[in-house]
Structure formats: structure tokens, C-alpha cells
N, C-alpha and C positions, 0 to 999 in steps of 0.2 A: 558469579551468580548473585543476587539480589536477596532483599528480604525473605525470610520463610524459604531458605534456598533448600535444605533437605526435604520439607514439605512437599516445595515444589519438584524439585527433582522425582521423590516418590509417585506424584503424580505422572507425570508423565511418561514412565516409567510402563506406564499402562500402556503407551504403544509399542514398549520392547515385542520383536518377534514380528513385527505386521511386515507389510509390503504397501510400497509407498509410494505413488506415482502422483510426481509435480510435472506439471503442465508451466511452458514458458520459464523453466529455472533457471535461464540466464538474465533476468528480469530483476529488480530491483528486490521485490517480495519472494520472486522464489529463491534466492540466492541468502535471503536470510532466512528461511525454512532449512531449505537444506544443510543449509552452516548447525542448524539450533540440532535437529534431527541425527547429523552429524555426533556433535560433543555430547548431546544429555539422552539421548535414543540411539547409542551405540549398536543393536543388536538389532533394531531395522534395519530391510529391504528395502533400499532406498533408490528408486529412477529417479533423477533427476535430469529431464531434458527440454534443450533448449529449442528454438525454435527449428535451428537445423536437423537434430535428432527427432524433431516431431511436430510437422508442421500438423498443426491443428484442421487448418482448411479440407487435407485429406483424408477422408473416411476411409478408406483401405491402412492407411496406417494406423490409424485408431482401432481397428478391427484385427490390425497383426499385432496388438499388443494384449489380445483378450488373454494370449496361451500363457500371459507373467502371472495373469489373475491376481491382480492387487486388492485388498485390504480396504485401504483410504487413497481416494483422488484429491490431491489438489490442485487445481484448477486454475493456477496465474495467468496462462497467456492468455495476451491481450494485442489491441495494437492501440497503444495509451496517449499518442499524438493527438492530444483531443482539438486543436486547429486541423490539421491534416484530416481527422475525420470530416470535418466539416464539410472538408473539399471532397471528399472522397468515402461517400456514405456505403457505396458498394461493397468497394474494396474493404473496408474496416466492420462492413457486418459478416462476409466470408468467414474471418477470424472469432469476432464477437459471439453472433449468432451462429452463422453452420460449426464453427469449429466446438462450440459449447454444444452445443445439438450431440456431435458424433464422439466427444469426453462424455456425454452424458450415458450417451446409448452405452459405448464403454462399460461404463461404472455398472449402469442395470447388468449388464449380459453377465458381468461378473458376481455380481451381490458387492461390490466392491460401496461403503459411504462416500459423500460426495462433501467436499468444500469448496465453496464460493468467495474469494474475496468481489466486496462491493465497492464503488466509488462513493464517496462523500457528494459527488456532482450530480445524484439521482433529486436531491434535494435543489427547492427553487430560494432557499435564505430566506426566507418568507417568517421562520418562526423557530426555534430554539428544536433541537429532534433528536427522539428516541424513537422507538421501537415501532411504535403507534404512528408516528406522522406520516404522513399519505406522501410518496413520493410527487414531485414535476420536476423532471430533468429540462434543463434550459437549451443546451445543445445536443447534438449527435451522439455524440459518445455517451452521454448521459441517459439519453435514449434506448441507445442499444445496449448497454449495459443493463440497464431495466430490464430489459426483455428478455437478455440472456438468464437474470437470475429469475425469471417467473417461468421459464423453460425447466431451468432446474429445480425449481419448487413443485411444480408441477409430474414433473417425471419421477421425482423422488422426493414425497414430503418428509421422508428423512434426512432430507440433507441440512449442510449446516452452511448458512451464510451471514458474512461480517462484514457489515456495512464499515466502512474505515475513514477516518480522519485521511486528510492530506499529511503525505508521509514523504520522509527523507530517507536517506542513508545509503549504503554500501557505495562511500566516495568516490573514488573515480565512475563508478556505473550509477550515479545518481542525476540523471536526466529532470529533477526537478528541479523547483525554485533554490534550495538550498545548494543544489550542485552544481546547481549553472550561476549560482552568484557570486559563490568564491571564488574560482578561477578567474573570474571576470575583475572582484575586488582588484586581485593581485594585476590582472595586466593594467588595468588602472592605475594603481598603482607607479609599478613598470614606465607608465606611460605621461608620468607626473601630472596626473588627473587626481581632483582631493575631494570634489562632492560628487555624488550620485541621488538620484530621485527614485523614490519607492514609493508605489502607491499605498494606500492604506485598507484594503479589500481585507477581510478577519478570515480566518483560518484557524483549524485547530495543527499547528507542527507535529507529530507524531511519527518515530522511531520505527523502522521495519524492524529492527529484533523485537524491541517492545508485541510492533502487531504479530510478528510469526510466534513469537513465545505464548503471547497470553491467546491465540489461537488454538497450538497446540493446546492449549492445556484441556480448552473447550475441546477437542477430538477427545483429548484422553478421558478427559470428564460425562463424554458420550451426547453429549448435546444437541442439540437439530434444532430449526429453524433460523427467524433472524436475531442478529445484535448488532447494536451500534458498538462502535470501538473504537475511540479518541483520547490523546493525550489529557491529561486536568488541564484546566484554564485555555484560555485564547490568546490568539495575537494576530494583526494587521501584518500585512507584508513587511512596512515601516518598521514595525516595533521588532518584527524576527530579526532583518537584518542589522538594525542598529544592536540588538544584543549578540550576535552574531562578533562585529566588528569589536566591538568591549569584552566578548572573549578571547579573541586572536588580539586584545592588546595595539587595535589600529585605530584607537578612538582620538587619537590626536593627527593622523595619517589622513584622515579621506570623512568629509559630513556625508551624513546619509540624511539627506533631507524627504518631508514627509509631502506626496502630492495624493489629490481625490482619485479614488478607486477607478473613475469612469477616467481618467487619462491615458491609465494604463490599458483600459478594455479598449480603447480606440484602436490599440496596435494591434489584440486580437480578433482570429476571425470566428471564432465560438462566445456566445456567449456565458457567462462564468457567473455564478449569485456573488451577494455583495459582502455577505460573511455565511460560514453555516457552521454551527455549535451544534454538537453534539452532549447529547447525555447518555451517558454508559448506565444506563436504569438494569438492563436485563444482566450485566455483569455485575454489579452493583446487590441487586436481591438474590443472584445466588452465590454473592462472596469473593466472585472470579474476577473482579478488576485488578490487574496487575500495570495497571498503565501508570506511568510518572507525571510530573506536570513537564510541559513540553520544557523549561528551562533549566530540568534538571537532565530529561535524555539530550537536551541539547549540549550541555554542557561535556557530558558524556563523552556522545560522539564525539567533539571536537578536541578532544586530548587526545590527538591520532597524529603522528609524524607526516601524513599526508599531508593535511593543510597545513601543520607549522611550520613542515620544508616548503612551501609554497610563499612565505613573508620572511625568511631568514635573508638578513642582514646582506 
């Protein structure tokens, strides 16, 4: 536990007893809710299911979970291939949109609160964003994710939704940039390859424990509406990986050299803003920022036997 760890602990504390239904928990973010929910909210009712225990698309199954009558929904699944959506706007709004629709319907029939994780991709990079900035999603996913959460805003203006930095974690299940570039490092590696090209697109890196923890706290805090919620500071693709590499110790192993953002979008078929910064303003004025600067959860994370039996000798 972190700073003000009994403080915080005590808070959260405040969801001891509830029942707790996570949507998509085999997912990046809900895998670290339910880990957190787990150790510092022992005495929680905790569903956690995954897309096979709960496919979202079907509302009969949504509807035979009224009789658990949960508490607090969290709401992760997703279908987060945001290229794939592109191709496949149908298929990815069943999940997005109808699946969000019949969690939502859910939550009312029960008196059950509602959590929304958001993407950072609702934003067009346009201009520095908190709370106030006017979404434009660029692609698909971006899109429908928009909609999903004005579904839930709408059907329950108590609910609570956190707009989220681009985030990493739970290694092996980490389908982002960071989990797809270690493995990668290493077979390069392997494969006596010594530079790599990174474009240089800004990001805020941000921890899924960091986001499910300082989430939770907003539940236990009783909070509703939106917030932004992003690591401190920024960094380029470039600059993550290259600190990346100087903490596995492979800075003499493999350059990470630095190319323009738009070389990299050419491979993609979504299009993706060119940096988007967040400001944690509404966690910030009520106290509740618990976020690191990305190079310190970075660091964190990466003191895990996963990746450093991944470069051993």
C-alpha cells in the first residue's frame, strides 16, 4: 500500500458488505478491480465475470442476474480492438452500445450505482483536457464509447464515470502498447536485432491498480458524475519505451530510435490524436488524486519476475 495507506485503506472500507458486480473482469481493468476488491475490501460480494460468464450482448442474461441484486456495477467490458472496430463497427457496438444499454437497465431495476470506465480516445488532442473539454472521438471506438457513457449518464445521473489515461498492466494480459513491446523487445533480442523505431505520439502511461484503486476510492467516496484520471506527467511512445529499456537494464542491448507519429498511424486503421494530456482538476479539488507520475508506477510495475525472466542471461 502507498502513501496515507491506513487513511486510505479506511476509506474504502466504506464498500465493506456491498455486492459487486464487474462487467468484462477478465479484461485488463477489471482484473485489477477485482485483485484491489479482493485484498483491501475483504468482506465484499464480489461477481467478477468474464466475457464467457457474461456476455454482455445478451439481455436475458443481464436480466437473470437482477435476482444477485448488486450494490455497485462496474462496467469494463468492452471490445477494445480499436483497429478492429473500425472494420467492424456493428459487431463492436452489440458489446459497446447494446451491451451497456442492458448493464444499464440492470443496475436501475436493481437501485444498483453504476461505474463507467472511459477512454482517453473520446478526445481529439486538440487541447490539454479536463473535465469541461467537449469531447471528439476520432475513430470508432472512440465514438461508441461516447455514446455508451451518455447512455449511462442519462439513465442514471448518478452514476460515476472516469475518463482514463492510456493504461498498462496485468503482464501477461496486457494487450497494450507496453505488453506488446516487451515480449517483442525480448524476441528481438533473441533474434540478434539491436534498434527498434518508436514513434513519438504523447500519452499519459497510467497503472490499472493505480486507476482501479483511486476509482475505488471515488465509489467509496460516493461520487457521481465525470473525471478525468491520468498518470502526472507525459510521454511520447519513444520516450516510454526508451525508459522502459533503461529499466530492464537493455540500454546497451537494442537503440530505440525516435520516428514522427504519423509513420506510425500509417500502419493503423483508426485514427488515434497526436497526444492527449489530461488534467485530474476534479480529483485534484476534492483531494482524491492518488495517481503517480507515470515513471514512478512504471517503475513499479516492472520489478515483476515476469519480465526479468524474459532478458535473463
Amino acid at each position: 500500500m502507498r502513501g496515507d495507506d491506513l487513511r486510505e485503506f479506511n476509506e474504502l472500507s466504506a464498500l465493506e458488505g456491498s455486492r459487486i458486480l464487474i462487467t468484462g473482469a477478465g479484461g485488463m481493468l477489471g482484473q485489477a478491480f477485482t485483485r484491489h476488491l479482493a485484498e483491501q475490501v475483504p468482506t465484499a460480494l464480489v461477481a467478477a465475470l468474464d466475457r464467457h460468464a457474461f456476455d454482455v450482448r445478451q439481455r436475458e442474461q443481464a436480466q437473470a442476474l437482477r435476482a444477485w441484486r448488486p450494490d455497485i456495477v462496474i462496467h469494463c467490458a468492452v471490445c477494445s480492438d480499436v483497429n478492429w472496430c473500425e472494420d467492424h463497427a456493428d459487431a463492436a457496438a452489440q458489446v459497446q452500445i447494446e451491451g451497456t444499454r442492458h448493464v444499464v437497465e440492470l443496475a436501475r431495476e436493481c437501485g444498483a450505482r453504476f461505474f463507467y470506465p472511459q477512454t482517453f480516445l473520446i478526445y481529439d488532442g486538440s487541447q490539454t483536457v479536463d473535465e469541461a473539454t467537449p469531447p471528439r472521438p476520432l475513430s470508432v471506438y472512440g465514438r461508441l464509447k461516447l455514446e455508451a457513457e451518455q447512455i449511462v449518464l442519462e439513465a442514471s445521473p448518478q452514476a460515476l464515470t472516469v475518463r482514463m489515461g492510456g493504461f498498462f498492466g496485468e503482464h501477461a494480459r496486457d494487450k497494450n502498447f507496453v505488453g506488446k513491446l516487451i515480449p517483442h523487445l525480448a524476441g528481438l533480442l533473441r533474434s540478434g536485432v539491436d534498434r527498434m523505431e518508436i514513434g513519438d505520439r504523447i500519452w499519459q502511461p497510467t497503472l490499472t491498480d493505480d486507476l482501479a484503486y483511486n476509482s475505488l476510492l471515488l465509489l467509496a467516496r460516493g461520487e457521481t458524475g465525470r473525471f478525468c484520471m491520468a498518470s502526472h506527467g507525459q510521454a511520447s511512445f519513444f520516450e516510454l519505451a526508451r525508459e522502459i529499456v533503461l529499466r530492464l537494464g537493455l540500454d546497451r542491448r537494442i537503440e530505440i530510435a525516435r520516428v514522427p507519429a504519423e509513420t506510425m498511424a500509417r500502419k493503423e486503421k483508426a485514427v488515434r490524436p497526436d497526444a492527449v494530456v489530461m488534467r485530474n482538476a476534479a480529483l485534484k479539488a476534492r483531494g482524491l488524486d492518488r495517481q503517480r507520475t507515470w515513471q514512478d508506477s512504471l517503475a513499479a510495475y516492472l520489478d515483476h519476475p515476469y519480465f526479468t525472466g524474459m532478458f535473463a542471461p
